[in-house]
C-alpha positions as CSV (number, residue, x, y, z in Angstrom):
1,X,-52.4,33.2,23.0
2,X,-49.1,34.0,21.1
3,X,-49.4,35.8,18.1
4,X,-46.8,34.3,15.9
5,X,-47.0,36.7,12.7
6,X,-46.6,39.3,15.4
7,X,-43.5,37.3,16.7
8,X,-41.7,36.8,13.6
9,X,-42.3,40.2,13.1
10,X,-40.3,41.2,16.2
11,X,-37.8,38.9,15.7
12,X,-37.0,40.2,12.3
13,X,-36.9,43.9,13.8
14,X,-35.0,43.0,17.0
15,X,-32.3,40.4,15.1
16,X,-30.4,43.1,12.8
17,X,-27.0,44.7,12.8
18,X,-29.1,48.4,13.5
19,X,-31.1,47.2,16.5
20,X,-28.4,45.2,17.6
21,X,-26.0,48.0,17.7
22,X,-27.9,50.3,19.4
23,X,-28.3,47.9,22.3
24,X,-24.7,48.0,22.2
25,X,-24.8,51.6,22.1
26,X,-26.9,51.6,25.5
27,X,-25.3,49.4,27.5
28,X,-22.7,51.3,27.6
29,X,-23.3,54.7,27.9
30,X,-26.0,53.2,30.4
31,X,-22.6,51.8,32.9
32,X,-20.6,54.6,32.4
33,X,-23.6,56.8,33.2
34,X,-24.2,54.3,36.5
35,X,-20.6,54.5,37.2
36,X,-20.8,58.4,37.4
37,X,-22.0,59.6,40.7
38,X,-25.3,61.4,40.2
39,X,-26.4,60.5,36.7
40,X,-28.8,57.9,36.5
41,X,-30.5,55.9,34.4
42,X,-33.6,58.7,34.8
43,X,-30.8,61.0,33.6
44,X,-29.5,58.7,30.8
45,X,-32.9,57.6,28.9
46,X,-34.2,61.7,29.9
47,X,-31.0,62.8,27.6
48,X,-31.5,60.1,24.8
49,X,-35.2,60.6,24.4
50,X,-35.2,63.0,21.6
51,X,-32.8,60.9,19.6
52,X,-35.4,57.9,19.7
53,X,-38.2,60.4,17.7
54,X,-36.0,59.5,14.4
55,X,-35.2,55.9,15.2
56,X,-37.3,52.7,14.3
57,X,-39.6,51.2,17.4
58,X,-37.1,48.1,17.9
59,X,-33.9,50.7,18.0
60,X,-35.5,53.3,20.2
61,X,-36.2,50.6,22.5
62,X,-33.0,48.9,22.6
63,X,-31.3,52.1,23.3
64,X,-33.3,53.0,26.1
65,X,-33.8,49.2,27.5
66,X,-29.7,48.8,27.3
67,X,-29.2,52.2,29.1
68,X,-31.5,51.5,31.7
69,X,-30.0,47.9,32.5
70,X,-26.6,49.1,32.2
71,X,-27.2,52.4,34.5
72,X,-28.2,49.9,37.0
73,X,-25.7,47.6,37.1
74,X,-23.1,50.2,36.3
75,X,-23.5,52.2,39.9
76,X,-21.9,49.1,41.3
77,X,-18.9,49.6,39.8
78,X,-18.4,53.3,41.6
79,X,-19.8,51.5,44.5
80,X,-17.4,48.8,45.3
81,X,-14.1,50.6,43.6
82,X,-14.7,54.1,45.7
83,X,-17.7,53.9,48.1
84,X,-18.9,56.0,45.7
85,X,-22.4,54.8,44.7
86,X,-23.1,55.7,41.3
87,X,-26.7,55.6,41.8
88,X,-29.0,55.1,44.3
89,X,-29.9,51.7,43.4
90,X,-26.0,50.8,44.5
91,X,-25.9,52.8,48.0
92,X,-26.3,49.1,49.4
93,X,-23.6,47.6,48.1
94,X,-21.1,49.5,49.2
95,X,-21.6,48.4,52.4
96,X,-20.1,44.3,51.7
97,X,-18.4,45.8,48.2
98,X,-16.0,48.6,49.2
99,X,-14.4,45.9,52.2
100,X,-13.8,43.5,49.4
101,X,-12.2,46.5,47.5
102,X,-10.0,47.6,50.4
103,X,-9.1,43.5,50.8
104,X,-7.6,43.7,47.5
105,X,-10.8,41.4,46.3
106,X,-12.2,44.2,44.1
107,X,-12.5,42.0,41.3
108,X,-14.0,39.2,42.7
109,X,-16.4,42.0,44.1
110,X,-17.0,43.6,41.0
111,X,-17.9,40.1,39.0
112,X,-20.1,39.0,41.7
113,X,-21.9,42.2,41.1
114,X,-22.0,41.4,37.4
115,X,-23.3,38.0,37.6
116,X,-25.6,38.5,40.2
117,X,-27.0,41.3,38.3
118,X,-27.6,39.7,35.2
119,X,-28.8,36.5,36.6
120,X,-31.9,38.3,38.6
121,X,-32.0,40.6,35.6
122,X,-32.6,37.7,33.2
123,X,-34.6,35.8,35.4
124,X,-37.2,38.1,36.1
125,X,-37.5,39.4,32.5
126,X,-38.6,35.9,32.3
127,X,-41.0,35.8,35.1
128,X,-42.3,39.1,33.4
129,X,-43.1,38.0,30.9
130,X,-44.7,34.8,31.8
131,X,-46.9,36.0,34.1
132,X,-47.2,40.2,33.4
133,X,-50.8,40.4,33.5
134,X,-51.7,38.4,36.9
135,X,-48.6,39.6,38.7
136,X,-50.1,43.3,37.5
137,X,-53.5,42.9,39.0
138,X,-52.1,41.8,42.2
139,X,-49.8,45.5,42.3
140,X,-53.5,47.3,41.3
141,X,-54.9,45.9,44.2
142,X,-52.5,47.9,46.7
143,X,-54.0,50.7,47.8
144,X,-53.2,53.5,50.7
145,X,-53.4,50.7,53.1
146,X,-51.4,48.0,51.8
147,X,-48.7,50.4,50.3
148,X,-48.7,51.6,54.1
149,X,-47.8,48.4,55.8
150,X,-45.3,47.8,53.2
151,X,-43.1,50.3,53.8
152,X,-43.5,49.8,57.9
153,X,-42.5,46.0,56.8
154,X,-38.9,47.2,55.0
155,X,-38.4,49.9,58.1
156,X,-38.8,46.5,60.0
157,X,-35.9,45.6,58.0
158,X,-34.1,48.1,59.6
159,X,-32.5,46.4,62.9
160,X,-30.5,44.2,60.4
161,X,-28.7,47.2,58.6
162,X,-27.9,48.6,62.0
163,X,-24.9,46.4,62.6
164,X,-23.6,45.6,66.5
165,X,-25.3,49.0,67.9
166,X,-28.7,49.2,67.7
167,X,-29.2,52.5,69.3
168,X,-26.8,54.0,66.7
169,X,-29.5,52.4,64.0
170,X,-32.4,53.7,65.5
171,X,-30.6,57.4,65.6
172,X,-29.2,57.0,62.1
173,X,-32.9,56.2,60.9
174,X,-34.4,59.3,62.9
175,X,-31.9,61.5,61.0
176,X,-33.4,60.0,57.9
177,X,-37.0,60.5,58.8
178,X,-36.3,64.1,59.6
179,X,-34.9,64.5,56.3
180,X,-37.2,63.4,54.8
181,X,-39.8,65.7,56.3
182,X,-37.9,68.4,55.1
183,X,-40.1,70.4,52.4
184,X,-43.6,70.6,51.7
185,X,-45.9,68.6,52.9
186,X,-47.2,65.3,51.0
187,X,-51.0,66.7,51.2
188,X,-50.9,69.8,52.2
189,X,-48.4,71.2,50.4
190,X,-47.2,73.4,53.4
191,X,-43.6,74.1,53.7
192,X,-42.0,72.4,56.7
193,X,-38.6,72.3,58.4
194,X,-37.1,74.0,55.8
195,X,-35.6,77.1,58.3
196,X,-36.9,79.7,56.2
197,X,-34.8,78.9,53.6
198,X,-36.3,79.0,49.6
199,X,-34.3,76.3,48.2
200,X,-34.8,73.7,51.0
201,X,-39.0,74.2,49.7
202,X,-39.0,71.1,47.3
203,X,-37.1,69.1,49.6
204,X,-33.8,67.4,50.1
205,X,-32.7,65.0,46.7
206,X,-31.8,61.9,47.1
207,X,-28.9,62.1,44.6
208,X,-27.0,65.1,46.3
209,X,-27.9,63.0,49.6
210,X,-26.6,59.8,48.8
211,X,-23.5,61.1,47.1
212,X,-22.5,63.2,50.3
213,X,-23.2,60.2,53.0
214,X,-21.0,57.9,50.6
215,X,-18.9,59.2,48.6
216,X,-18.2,63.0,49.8
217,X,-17.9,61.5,53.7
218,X,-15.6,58.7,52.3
219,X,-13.0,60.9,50.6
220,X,-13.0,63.3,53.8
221,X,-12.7,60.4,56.1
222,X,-9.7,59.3,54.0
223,X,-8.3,62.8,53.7
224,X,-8.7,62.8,57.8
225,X,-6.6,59.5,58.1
226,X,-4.1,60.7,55.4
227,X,-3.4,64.0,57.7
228,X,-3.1,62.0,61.1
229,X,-0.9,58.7,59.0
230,X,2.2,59.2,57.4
231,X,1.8,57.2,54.1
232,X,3.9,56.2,51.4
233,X,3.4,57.5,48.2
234,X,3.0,55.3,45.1
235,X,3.6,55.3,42.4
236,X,1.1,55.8,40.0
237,X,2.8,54.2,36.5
238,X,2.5,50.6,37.4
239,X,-0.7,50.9,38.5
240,X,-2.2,52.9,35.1
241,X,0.0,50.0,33.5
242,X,-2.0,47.3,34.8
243,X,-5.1,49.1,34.3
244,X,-6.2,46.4,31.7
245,X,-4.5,43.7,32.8
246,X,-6.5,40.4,34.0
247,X,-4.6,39.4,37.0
248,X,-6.5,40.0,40.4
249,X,-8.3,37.5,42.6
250,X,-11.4,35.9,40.3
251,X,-14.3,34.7,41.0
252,X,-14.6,31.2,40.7
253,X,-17.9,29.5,39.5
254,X,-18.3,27.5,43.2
255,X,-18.5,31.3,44.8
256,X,-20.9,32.3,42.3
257,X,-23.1,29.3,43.4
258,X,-22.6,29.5,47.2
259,X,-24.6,32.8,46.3
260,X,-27.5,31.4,45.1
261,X,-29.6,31.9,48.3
262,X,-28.8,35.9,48.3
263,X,-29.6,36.2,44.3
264,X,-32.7,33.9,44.7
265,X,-33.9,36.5,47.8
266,X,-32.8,39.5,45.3
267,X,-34.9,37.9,42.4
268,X,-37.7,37.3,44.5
269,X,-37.6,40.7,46.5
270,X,-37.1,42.6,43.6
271,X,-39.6,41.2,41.2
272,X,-42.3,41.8,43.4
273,X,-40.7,45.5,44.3
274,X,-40.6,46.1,40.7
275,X,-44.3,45.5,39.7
276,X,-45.5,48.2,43.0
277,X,-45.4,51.3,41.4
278,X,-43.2,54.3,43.1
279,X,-40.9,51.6,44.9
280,X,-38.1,51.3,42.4
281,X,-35.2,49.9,42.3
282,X,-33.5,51.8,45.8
283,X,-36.2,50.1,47.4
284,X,-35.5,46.6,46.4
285,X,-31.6,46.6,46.9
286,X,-32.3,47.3,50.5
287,X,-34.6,45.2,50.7
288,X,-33.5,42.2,49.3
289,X,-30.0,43.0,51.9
290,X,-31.6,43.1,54.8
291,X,-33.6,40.1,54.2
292,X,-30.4,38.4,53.0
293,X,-28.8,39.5,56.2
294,X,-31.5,38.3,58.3
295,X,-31.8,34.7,56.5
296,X,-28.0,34.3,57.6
297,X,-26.7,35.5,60.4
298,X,-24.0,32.8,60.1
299,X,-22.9,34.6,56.6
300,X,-21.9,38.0,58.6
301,X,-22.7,40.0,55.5
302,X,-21.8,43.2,56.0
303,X,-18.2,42.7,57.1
304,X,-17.0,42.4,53.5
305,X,-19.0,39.5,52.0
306,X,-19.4,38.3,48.4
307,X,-23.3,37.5,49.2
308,X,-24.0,40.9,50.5
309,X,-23.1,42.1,47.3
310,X,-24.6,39.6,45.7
311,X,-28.1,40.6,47.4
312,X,-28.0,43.9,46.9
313,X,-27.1,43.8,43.1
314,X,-29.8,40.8,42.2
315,X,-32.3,43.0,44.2
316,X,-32.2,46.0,42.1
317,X,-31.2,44.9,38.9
318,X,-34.2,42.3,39.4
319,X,-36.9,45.1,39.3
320,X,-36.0,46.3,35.5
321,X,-38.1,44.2,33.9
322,X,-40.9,44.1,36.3
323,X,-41.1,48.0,36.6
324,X,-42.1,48.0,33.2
325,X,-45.6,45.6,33.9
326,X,-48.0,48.3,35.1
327,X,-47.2,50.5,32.1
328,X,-47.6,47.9,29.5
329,X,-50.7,46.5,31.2
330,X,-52.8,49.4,32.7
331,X,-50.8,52.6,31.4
332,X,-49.2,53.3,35.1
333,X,-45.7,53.9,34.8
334,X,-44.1,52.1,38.0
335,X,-41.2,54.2,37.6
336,X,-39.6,57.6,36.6
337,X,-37.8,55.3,33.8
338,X,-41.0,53.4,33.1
339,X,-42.7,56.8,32.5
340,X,-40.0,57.5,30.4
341,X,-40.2,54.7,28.1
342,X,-43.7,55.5,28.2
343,X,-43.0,58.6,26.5
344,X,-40.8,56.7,24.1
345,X,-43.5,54.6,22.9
346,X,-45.9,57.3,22.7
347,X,-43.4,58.9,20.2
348,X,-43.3,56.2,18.5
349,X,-47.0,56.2,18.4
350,X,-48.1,53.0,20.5
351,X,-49.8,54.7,23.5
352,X,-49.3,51.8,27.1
353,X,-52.6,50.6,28.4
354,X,-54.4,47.6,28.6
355,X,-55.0,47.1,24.7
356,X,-51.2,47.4,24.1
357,X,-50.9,43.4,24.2
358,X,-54.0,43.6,20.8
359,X,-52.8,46.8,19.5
360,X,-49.5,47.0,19.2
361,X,-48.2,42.9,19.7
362,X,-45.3,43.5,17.1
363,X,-43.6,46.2,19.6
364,X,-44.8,44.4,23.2
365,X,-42.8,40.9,21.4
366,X,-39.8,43.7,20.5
367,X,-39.5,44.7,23.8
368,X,-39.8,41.4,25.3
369,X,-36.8,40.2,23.3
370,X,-34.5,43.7,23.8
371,X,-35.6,42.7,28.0
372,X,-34.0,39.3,27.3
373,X,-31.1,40.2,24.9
374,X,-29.7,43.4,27.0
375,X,-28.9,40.8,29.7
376,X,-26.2,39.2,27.6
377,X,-24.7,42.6,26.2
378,X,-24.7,44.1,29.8
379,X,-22.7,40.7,30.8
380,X,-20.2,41.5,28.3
381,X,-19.7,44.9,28.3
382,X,-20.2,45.3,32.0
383,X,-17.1,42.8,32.3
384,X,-15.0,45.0,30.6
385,X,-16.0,47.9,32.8
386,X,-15.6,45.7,35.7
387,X,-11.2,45.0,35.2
388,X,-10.7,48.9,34.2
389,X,-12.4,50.0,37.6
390,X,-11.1,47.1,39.6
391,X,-7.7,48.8,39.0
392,X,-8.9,52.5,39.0
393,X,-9.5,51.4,42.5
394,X,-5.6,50.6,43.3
395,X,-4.9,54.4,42.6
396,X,-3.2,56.1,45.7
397,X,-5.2,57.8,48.0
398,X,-3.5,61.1,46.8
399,X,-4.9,60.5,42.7
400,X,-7.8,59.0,44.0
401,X,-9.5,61.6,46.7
402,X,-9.3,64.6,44.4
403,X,-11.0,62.8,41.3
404,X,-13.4,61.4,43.2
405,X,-14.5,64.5,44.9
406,X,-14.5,66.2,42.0
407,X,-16.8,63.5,40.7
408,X,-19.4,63.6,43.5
409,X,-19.5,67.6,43.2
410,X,-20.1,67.7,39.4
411,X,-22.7,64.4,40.0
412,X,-24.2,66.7,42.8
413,X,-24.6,69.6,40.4
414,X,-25.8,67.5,37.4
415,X,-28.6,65.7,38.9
416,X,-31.1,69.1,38.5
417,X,-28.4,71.7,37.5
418,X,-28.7,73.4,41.1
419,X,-25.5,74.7,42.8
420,X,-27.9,74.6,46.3
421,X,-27.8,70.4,45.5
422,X,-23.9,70.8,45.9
423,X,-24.4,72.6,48.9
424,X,-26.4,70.0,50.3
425,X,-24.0,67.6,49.0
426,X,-20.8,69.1,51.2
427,X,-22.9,69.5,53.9
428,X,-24.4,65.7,54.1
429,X,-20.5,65.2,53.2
430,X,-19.8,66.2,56.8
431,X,-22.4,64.8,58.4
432,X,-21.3,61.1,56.7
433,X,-18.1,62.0,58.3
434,X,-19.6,62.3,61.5
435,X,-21.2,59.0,60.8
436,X,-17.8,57.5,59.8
437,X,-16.4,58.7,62.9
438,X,-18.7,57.1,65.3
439,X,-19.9,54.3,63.2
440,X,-23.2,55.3,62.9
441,X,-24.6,52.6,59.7
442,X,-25.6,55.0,56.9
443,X,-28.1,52.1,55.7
444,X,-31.2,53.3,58.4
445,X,-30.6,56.7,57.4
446,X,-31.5,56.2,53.7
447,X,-34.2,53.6,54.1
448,X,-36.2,55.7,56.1
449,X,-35.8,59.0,54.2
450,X,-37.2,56.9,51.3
451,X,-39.8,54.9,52.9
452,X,-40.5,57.5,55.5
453,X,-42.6,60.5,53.4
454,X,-44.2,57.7,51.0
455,X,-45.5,55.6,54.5
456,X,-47.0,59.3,55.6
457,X,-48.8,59.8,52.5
458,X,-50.2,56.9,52.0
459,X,-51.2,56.8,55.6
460,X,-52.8,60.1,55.3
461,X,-54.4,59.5,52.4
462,X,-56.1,56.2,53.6
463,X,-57.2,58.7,56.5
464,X,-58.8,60.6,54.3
465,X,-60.6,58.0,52.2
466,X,-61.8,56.8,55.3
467,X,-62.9,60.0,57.2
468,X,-60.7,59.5,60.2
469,X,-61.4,56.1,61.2
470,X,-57.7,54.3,61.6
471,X,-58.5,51.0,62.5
472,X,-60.6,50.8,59.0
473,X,-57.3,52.6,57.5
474,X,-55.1,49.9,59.1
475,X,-57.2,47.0,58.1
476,X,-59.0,47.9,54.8
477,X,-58.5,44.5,53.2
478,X,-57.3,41.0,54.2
479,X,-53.6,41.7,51.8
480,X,-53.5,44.6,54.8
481,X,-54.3,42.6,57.6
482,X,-51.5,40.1,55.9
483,X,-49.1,42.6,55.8
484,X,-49.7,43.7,59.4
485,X,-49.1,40.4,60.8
486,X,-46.0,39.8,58.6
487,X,-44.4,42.9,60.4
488,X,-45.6,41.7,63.9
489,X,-43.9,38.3,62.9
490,X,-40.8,39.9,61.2
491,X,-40.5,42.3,64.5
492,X,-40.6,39.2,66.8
493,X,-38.2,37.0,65.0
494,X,-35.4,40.4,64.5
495,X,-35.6,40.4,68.4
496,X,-35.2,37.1,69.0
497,X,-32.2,36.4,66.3
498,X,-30.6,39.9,67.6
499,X,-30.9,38.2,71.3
500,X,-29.5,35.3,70.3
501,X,-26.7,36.7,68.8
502,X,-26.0,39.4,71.8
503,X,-25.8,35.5,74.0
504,X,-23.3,34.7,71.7
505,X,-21.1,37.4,71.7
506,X,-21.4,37.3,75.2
507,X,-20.5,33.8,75.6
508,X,-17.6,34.0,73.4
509,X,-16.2,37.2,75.0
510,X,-16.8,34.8,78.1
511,X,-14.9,31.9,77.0
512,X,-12.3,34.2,75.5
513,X,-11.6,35.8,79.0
514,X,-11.4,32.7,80.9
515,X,-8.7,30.7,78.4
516,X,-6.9,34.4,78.8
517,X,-7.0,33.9,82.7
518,X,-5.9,30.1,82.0
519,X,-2.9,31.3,80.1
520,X,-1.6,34.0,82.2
521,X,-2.1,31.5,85.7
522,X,0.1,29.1,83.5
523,X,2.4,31.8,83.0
């Protein structure tokens, strides 16, 4: 049942100038944060927490809630304008996004971003709310087993990121589960692969990672073709002139339908992402590509498409909301932001658990409406952000490289304040490089150093629980068993579409040589 004093109680907090502006406020320091390789929205709300322990409950949260939805959608904008991902979350969208850029489409790019983002955003703010409580029991019931079989189902996922060479998938994503095997071990605690070396003991990052593959392998790859090319120099006025300006392709509202399949996978992906706690938001951008990938062959996303983007931005920005469920309803923070806000409400003195909803309905309805009215404010601001980096993105390669690395070393640096993290950052800078070179996908490579050490613990720990026995490990539960047949199914039908597309390419190269051999007999 709704309580409606509660409600109009909310709604008189939530509706004012104060709370208002502080939403504001969040947005946009939350893009700019996005947009700024290495800080993320962890960083962003970690930074602003203090300042919330003088603020009123519906300000505190609409700072926080604006940051976090702008942080997400903001590490787009770095994404697509410099294959620089500003966050994680946005490592898969450079992939489609950065083409579109170098295709003189940034724009278009960066509004399909937008409007994908804040239509999954919205959307499931509204499933969240409508159905929080079930869709949290059904995240409870995943335990070491479940969680287990769902990160073998996204590696699954895998032989759709891998492009035309799937032995150049399958090595980038055994680089990524050695890397993620570096540091202590997930039960044991016992230091592995780390060559002796102290600082290698907690692990590789996955900021200082990310930001080498993309953005630090990028800029030497472009440094590389700038040495071997002789290019013309331009000139930098006209294009700092037009920095504001609102020409550029558009995105009209028929290509923001024909998306509607990759947003509705995104929204569904990551909704259901969001309410598993530890996934986050990484997780369901991936995800919610490779299945987009997979329903569409036709599509060819990946080569520089509007719905890739459009997948990969609805399926992160669509687990804000839902991350928020387990702490609201049973105290479990499904996030390092949800833990965050946790804190936040704690300050405020409403302690998350299940009695929140009876306790405290005045802040739960606050939040509910901040969740619903961030969408609008990160749809205006993030459109402004959107034309200043589409043409930040026209700079000459000889502007552009510098600032950039320069970025991705202080983003490196920021992330824990560690000069080793820009060590590893240069060094993973090479190795994307090397990756560049040979076009080895980068996707496999990240997927599995995130999936890869949560799979083993959980894995391990279901071991344990069970004293040994792995086929009561495997198939604890009938959600297991589920989850194990969907990867046998989703293993089957990746073959068979990846067979029937090898057929194709074979019968067009064939039909291609034999009109050659018609032309030249002609001849």
């Amino acid at each position: 049942m709704i309580n409606m004093d509660a409600l109009y109680d909310a709604i008189a907090l939530v509706f004012t100038w104060h709370t208002l502006m502080w939403i504001a406020i969040g947005v946009t320091i939350g893009v700019g944060v996005g947009a700024m390789p290495g800080l993320t929205a962890t960083t962003g709300i970690a930074l602003m927490l203090p300042l919330t322990f003088t603020m009123d409950q519906a300000a505190a949260l609409g700072l926080l809630i604006g940051l976090y939805k702008g942080a997400i959608y903001g590490g787009s904008i770095s994404a697509i304008s410099f294959a620089t991902p500003g966050t994680s979350e946005a490592a898969a969208t450079v992939f489609d996004g950065h083409k579109l850029m170098l295709r003189g489409k940034g724009k278009k790019a960066l509004l399909i971003a937008l409007y994908a983002s804040v239509t999954a955003d919205f959307l499931s703010d509204v499933i969240t709310i409508l159905i929080a409580p079930m869709l949290a029991l059904v995240a409870l019931k995943f335990g070491p087993s479940e969680r287990f079989w769902l990160m073998v189902l996204a590696v699954c996922l895998l032989g759709a990121l891998s492009g035309s060479h799937f032995a150049k998938g399958m090595l980038s994503a055994a680089m990524g589960l050695f890397i993620g095997t570096i540091g202590a071990d997930p039960v044991s605690s016992v230091p592995r692969n780390t060559f002796d070396l102290w600082w290698l003991g907690e692990g590789i990052h996955l900021i200082p990672l990310v930001v080498g593959i993309f953005a630090m392998g990028a800029m030497l790859e472009k440094i590389v073709e700038m040495s071997t090319v002789k290019q013309k120099v331009q000139r930098l006025g006209g294009t700092v002139k037009g920095l504001f300006s609102m020409g550029g392709e558009g995105l009209s509202f028929k290509e923001y339908l024909s998306c509607w399949k990759e947003i509705s996978i995104g929204l569904g992906v990551g909704t259901f992402v969001g309410m598993l706690p530890g996934l986050g938001s990484t997780v369901g951008a991936f995800l919610s590509y490779g299945i987009a990938k997979q329903a569409s062959p036709e599509k060819k996303i990946g080569t520089g498409k509007i719905e890739g983007v459009a997948a990969a931005e609805a399926g992160n920005n669509a687990t804000v909301g839902p991350t928020l469920v387990p702490l609201l309803a049973f105290g479990i923070p499904g996030s390092a932001v949800a833990a965050l806000i946790g804190a936040a409400l704690m300050l405020q003195g409403a302690t998350p658990g299940p009695r929140m909803f009876e306790l405290y309905p005045t802040i739960i309805y606050s939040l509910f409406l901040i969740l619903i009215l961030g969408n609008f404010f990160n749809l205006g601001i993030g459109r402004i952000f959107a034309f200043v980096y589409a043409k930040l993105g026209e700079l000459p390669p000889q502007v552009l490289v510098p600032i950039v690395m320069g970025m991705a070393v202080i983003g490196a640096y920021s992330y824990a304040n560690n000069e080793w993290d820009v060590l590893v950052m240069l060094v993973f800078g090479i190795v994307g490089l090397f990756m560049r070179t040979f076009r080895i996908p980068e996707a496999p490579l990240i997927i599995t150093f995130l999936l890869a050490p949560q799979a083993e613990e959980n894995l391990r720990r279901g071991l344990l629980i069970n004293e040994g026995d792995w086929v009561a490990t495997l198939m604890s539960s009938p959600l297991a068993i589920g989850l194990a047949i969907a990867v046998v199914a989703l293993t089957y039908i990746s073959t068979r579409m990846r067979i029937s597309e090898r057929m194709s390419e074979i019968a067009d190269d064939a039909e291609a040589a034999e009109a050659e051999a018609k032309a030249n007999k002609a001849s």
